[in-house]
DOKEBA-62460 format. One line per 3 residues: number of its first residue (from 1); for each residue x, y, z of C-alpha. Coordinates in Angstrom, 3 decimals, padded with zeros to 6 digits. Last residue first. Layout:
// DOKEBA-62460
NUM	X:Y:Z | ...
***
This chain:
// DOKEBA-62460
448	-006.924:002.142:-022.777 | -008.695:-000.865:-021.515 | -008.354:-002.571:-025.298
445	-004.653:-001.591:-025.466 | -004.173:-003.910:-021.977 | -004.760:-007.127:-023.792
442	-003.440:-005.801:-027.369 | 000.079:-005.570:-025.384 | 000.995:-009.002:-024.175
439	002.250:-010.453:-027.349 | 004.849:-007.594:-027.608 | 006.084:-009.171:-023.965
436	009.120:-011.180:-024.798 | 009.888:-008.605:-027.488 | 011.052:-006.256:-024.558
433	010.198:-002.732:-026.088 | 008.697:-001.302:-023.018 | 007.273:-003.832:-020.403
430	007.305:-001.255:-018.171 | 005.644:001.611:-020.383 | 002.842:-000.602:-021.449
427	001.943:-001.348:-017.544 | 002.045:002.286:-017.285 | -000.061:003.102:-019.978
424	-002.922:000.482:-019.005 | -003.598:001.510:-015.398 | -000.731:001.546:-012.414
421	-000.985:003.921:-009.816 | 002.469:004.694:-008.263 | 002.871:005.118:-004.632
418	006.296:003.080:-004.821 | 004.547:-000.115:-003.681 | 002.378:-000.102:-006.682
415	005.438:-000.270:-008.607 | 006.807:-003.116:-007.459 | 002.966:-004.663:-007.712
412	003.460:-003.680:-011.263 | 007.052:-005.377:-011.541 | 006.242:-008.320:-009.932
409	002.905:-009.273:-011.786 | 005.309:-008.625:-015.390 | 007.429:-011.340:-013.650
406	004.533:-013.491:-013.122 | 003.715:-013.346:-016.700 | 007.264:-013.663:-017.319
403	007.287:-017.348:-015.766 | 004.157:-018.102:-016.779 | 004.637:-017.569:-020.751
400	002.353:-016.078:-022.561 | 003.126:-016.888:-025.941 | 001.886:-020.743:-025.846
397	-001.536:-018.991:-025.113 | -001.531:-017.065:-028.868 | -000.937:-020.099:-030.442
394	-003.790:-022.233:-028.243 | -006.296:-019.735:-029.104 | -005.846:-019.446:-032.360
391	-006.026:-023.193:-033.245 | -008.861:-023.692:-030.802 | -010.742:-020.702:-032.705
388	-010.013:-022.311:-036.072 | -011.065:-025.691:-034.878 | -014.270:-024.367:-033.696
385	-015.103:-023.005:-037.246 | -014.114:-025.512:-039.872 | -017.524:-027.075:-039.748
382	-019.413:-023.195:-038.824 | -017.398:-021.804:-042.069 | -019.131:-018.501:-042.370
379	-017.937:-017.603:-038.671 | -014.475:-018.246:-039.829 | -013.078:-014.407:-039.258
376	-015.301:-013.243:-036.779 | -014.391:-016.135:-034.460 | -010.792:-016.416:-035.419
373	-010.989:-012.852:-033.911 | -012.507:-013.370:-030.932 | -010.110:-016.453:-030.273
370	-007.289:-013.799:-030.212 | -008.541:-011.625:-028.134 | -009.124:-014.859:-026.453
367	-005.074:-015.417:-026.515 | -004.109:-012.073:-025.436 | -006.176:-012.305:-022.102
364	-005.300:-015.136:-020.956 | -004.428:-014.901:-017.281 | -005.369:-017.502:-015.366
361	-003.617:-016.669:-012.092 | -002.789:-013.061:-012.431 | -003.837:-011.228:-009.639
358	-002.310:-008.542:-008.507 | -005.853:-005.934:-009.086 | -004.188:-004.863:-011.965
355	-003.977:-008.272:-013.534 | -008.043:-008.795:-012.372 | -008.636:-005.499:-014.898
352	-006.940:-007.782:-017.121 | -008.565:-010.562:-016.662 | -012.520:-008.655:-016.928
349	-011.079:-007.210:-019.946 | -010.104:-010.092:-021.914 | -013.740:-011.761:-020.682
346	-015.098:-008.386:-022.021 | -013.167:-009.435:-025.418 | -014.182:-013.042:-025.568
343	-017.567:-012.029:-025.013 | -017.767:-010.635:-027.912 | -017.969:-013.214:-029.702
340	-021.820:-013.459:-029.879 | -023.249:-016.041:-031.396 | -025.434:-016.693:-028.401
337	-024.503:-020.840:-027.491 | -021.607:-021.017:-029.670 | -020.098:-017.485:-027.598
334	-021.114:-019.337:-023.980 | -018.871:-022.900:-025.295 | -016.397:-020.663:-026.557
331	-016.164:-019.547:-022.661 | -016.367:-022.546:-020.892 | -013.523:-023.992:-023.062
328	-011.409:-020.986:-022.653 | -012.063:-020.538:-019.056 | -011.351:-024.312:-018.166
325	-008.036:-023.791:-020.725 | -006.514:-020.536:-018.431 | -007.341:-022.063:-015.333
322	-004.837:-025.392:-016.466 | -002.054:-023.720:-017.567 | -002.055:-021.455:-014.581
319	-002.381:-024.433:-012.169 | 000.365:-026.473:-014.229 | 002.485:-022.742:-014.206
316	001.988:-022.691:-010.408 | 003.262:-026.464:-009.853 | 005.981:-026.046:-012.235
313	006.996:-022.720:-009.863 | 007.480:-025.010:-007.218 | 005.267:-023.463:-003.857
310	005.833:-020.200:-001.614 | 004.756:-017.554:-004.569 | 001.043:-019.558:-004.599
307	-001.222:-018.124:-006.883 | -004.748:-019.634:-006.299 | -005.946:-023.282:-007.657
304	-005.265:-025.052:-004.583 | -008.611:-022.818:-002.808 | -009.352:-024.309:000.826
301	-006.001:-023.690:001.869 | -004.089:-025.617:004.606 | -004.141:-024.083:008.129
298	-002.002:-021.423:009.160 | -002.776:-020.353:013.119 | -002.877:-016.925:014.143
295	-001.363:-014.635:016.819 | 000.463:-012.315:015.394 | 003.534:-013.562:016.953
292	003.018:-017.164:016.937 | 002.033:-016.460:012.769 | 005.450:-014.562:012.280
289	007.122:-017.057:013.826 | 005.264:-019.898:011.730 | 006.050:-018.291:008.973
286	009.584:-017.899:009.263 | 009.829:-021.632:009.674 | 008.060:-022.123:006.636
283	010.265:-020.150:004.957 | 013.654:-021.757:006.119 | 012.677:-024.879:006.419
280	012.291:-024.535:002.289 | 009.709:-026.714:000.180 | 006.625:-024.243:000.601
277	002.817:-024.565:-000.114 | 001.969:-025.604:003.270 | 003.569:-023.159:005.789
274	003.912:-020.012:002.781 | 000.056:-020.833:001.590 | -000.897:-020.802:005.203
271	000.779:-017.714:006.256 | -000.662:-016.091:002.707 | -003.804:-016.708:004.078
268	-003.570:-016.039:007.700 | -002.340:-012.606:007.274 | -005.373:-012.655:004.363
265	-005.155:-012.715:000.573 | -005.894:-009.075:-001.409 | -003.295:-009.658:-004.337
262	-001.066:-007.098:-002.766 | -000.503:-008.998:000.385 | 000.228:-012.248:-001.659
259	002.787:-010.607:-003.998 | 004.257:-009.203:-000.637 | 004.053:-012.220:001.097
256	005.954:-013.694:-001.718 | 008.657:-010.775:-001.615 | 008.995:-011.353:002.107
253	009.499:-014.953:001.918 | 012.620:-014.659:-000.973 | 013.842:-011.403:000.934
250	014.430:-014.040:003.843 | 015.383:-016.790:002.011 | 018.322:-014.878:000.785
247	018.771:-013.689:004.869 | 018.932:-017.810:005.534 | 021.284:-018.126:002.548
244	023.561:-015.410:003.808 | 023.714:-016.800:007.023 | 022.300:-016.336:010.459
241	024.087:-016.494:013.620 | 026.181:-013.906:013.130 | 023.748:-011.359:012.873
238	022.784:-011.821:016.396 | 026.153:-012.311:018.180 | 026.868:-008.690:016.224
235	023.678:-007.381:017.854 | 024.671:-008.774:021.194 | 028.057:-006.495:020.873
232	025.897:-003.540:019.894 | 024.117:-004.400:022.665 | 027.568:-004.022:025.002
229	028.898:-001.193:023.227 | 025.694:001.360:023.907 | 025.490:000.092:027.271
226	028.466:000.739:028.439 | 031.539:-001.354:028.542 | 033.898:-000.480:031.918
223	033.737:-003.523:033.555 | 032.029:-006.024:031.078 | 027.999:-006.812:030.379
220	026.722:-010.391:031.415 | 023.630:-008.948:032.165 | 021.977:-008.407:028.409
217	023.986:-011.900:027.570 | 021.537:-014.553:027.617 | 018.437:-012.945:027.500
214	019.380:-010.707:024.798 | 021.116:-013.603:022.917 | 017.959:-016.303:023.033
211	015.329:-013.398:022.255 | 017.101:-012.049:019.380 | 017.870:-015.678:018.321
208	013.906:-016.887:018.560 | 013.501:-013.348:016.463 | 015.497:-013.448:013.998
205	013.139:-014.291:011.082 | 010.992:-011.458:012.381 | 013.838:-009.091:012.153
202	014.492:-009.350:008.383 | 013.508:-005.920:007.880 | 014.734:-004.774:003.869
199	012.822:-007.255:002.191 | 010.089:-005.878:004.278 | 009.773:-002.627:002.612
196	007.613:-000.235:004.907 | 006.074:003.391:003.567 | 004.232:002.505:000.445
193	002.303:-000.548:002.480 | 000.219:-003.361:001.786 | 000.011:-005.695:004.362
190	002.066:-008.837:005.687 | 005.399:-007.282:006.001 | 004.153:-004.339:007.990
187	002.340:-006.350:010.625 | 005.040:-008.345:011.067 | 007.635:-005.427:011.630
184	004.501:-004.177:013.797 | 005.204:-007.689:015.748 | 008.442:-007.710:016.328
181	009.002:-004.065:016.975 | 006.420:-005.017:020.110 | 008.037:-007.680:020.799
178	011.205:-006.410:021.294 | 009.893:-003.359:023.420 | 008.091:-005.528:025.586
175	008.746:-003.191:028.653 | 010.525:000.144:028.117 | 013.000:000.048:030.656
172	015.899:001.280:029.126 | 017.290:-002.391:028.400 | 014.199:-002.824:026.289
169	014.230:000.166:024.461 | 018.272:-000.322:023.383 | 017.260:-004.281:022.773
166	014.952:-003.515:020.119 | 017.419:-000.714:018.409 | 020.125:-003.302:018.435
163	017.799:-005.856:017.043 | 016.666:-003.735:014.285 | 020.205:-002.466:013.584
160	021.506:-005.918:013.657 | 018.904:-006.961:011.148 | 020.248:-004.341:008.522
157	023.495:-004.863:009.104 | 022.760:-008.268:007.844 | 020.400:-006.637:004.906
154	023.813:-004.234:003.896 | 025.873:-007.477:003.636 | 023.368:-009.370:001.176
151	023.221:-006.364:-000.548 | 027.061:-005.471:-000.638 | 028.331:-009.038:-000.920
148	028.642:-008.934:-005.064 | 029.833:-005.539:-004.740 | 032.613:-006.509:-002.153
145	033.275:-003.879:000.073 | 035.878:-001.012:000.167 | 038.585:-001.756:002.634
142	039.151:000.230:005.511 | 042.760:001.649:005.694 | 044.493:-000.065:008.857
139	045.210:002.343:011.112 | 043.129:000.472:014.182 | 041.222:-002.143:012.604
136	038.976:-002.543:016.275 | 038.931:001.359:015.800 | 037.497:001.462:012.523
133	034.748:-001.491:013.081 | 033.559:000.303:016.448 | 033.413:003.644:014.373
130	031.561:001.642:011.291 | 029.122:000.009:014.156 | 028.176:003.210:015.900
127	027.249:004.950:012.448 | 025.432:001.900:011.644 | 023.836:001.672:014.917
124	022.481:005.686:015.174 | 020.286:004.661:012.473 | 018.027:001.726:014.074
121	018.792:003.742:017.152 | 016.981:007.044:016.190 | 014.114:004.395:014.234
118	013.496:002.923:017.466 | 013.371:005.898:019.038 | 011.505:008.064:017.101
115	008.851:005.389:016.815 | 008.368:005.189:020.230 | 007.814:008.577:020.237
112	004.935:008.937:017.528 | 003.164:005.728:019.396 | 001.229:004.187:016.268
109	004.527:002.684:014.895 | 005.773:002.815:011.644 | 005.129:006.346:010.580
106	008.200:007.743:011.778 | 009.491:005.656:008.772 | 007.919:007.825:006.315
103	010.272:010.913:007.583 | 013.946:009.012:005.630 | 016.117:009.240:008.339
100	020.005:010.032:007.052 | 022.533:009.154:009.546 | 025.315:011.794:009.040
97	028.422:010.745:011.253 | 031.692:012.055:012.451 | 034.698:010.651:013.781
94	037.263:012.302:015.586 | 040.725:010.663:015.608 | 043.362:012.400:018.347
91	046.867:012.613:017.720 | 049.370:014.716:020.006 | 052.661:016.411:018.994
88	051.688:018.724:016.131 | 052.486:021.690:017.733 | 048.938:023.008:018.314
85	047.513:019.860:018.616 | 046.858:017.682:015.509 | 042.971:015.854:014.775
82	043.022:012.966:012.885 | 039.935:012.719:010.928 | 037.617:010.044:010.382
79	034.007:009.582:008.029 | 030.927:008.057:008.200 | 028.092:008.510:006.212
76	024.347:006.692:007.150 | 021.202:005.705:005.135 | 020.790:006.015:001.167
73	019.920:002.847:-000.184 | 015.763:004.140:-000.738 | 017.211:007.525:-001.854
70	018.930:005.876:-005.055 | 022.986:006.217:-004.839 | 025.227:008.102:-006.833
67	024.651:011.696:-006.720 | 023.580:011.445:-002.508 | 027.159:009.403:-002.135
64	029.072:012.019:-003.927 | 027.500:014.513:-001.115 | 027.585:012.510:001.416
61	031.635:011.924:000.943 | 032.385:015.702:000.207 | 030.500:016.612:003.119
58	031.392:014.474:005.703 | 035.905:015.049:004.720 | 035.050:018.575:004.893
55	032.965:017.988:008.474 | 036.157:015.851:009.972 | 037.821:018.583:012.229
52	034.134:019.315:013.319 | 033.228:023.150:013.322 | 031.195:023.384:010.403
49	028.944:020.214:011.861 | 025.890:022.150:012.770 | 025.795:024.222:009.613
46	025.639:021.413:007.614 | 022.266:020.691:008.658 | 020.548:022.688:006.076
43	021.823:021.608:003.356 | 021.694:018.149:004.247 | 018.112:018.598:003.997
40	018.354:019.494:000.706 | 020.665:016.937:-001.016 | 018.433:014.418:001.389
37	015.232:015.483:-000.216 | 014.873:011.943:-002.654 | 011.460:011.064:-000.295
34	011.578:013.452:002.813 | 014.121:014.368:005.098 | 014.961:013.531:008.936
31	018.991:014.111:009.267 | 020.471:012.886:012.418 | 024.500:014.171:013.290
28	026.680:011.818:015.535 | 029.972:012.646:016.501 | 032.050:010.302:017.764
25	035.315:010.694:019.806 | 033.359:011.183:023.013 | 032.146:007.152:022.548
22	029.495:006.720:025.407 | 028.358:010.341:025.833 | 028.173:010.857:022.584
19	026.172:008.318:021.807 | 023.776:009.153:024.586 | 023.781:012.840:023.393
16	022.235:011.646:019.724 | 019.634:009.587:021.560 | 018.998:013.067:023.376
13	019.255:014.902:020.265 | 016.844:012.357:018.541 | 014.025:012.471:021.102
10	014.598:016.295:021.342 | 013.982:016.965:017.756 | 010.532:014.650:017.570
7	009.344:016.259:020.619 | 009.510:019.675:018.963 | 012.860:022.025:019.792
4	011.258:025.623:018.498 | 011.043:026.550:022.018 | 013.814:024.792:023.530
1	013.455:021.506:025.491
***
């Protein structure tokens, strides 16, 4: 190791020499850059390719790719060249690759090292996997892929680059390695994070096929396959066993957990809710994997009346329906009692300040702004008084709509995930000028 060369550098030129090593034709080129830096770190690094027969071909392509696509879909370029000798008699194709490592994922493990690794051949796969693809087409001109596929597409690739990155440590010794990505992957998926997007890790979901395929086939390797080809070759097994619905369900789970996560609910918790509360095999068994692997048991909820992502959506608007009525009635009950309508408003508060807390199960808030005012207005006509409130109330509710109420959740929590703090302004600023939520708006002017 040089001097200047920290651990961090040699762990990824080593990994970067193993490639090599394997597949001489490729060239493999690891970028580490911060949050929307990769126009600047690939600055820097360009330098090291200047000599490649493919490194004008690298740097037009990242650098049209960097202009058109957000940071958080930005991960490895690969390009070819065919490289002439002297008198033009001999053809050689030399690929090169950026893979571009976004720093907050060296944060995903508490060993610094083992996290270079994993995330070294998490990238390093897509760049093997594009030169494997272009030499199994031989000339043929790669196609470009279809948009409607590309997510669904980019998540398989995804999962093969977690397994392949698994299986790497395991094979080199490093005991447990597949568990232990398992598990922080887990970890990660079921807390709140601004560093880890679990929609974008289905290996949990994978994991009874990871472990089926690696056992199966991590000896069975062919004469004159290295190691490199052969787990990429068990990664492919792996992503072809599950389907695009199963990876659908997967961002479907992970999304739930997530609006679970940030509402303050348990591991166990949102287990449970996903176990009992949902309708697909797919989730539930997803659940239970990541429940074996962290250890805990889901057992059905005390609390039915919470918000459960996992379970019909008629089911959570009945429960939100009903919350929202039991704290109305309650509530006009208190204000007949003192006389004092206010309490309408700090109960508006209280709900909304619950809203940015991700919770949003029984949230009223417009409507018994509303009632307050009915309140103040009819308070000389005591017989007419109550059904003036109740009229009010219930006209304001019917314009608070579950589904976007939930949506609205979604977007904040979405957010709150990007290392944004979300108070009154901001939650003004994403609904915008969509009429669907001008109803909405008093609720969070009143916390301004």
């Amino acid at each position: 190791m040089t001097p200047r060369e920290t651990s961090t550098d040699h762990i990824f030129n080593a990994i970067r020499r193993t490639i090599t090593d394997e597949f001489p034709d490729l060239t493999l080129l690891f970028i580490i850059c911060g949050e929307g830096q990769q126009s600047e770190s690939f600055e820097i690094k360009k330098q090291e390719i200047s000599k490649h027969p493919a490194a004008h071909l690298l740097i037009r392509h990242t650098e049209r790719l960097i202009k058109s696509h957000p940071p958080e879909h930005f991960g490895t370029c690969f390009v070819e060249e065919t490289e002439k000798s002297a008198f033009g008699l001999i053809k050689k194709q030399q690929a090169l690759a950026a893979c571009f490592i976004n720093e907050r994922a060296l944060k995903h493990f508490e060993d610094k090292d083992f996290a270079c690794k994993v995330t070294a051949y998490t990238g390093a796969f897509e760049a093997v996997h594009l030169y494997l693809q272009s030499k199994d087409r031989k000339n043929e001109q790669l196609k470009e892929v279809d948009t409607t596929r590309l997510k669904i597409n980019a998540l398989r690739t995804k999962l093969m680059a977690d397994c392949f990155a698994a299986m790497i440590l395991e094979s080199s010794g490093i005991k447990n390695a597949t568990q232990t990505v398992t598990k922080k992957y887990c970890e990660h998926t079921l807390s709140t994070t601004t560093d880890f997007h679990p929609e974008n890790h289905p290996l949990p979901m994978a994991l009874d096929g990871l472990n089926v395929v690696y056992k199966d086939l991590k000896n069975q390797t062919p004469p004159k396959t290295g190691l490199i080809k052969h787990t990429h070759f068990m990664a492919l097994e792996i992503g072809n066993t599950y389907d695009d619905i199963s990876l659908k369900q997967w961002i479907r789970f992970s999304l739930g957990v997530q609006d679970m996560a940030w509402g303050g609910y348990s591991s166990n918790d949102i287990l449970s809710a996903a176990v009992y509360g949902s309708d697909s095999p797919y989730i539930r068994s997803t659940a239970h994997i990541c429940a074996e692997t962290l250890n805990t048991t889901p057992v059905p909820l005390k609390d039915s009346n919470i918000y459960n992502p996992f379970s019909e959506e008629d089911a959570n608007e009945r429960t939100h329906m009903r919350a929202c009525k039991i704290t109305f009635i309650a509530l006009l009950e208190r204000v007949n009692e003192t006389g004092d309508p206010s309490l309408f408003l700090e109960k508006a508060r209280e709900q909304t300040k619950k809203l940015f807390e991700f919770r949003p199960m029984g949230w009223c808030a417009p409507a018994l702004i509303e009632a307050e005012n009915a309140y103040r207005l009819f308070k000389e006509t005591p017989t007419a008084e109550e059904e003036m409130i109740d009229n009010a109330f219930q006209a304001a509710f019917a314009q608070v709509k579950w589904k976007d109420l939930k949506t609205l959740n979604r977007r904040i929590i979405g957010l709150s995930r990007q290392g944004v703090e979300v108070g009154p302004e901001q939650a003004i600023a994403i609904m915008g000028d969509d009429e669907t939520y001008a109803p909405y708006k008093n609720a969070f002017e009143i916390l301004k």
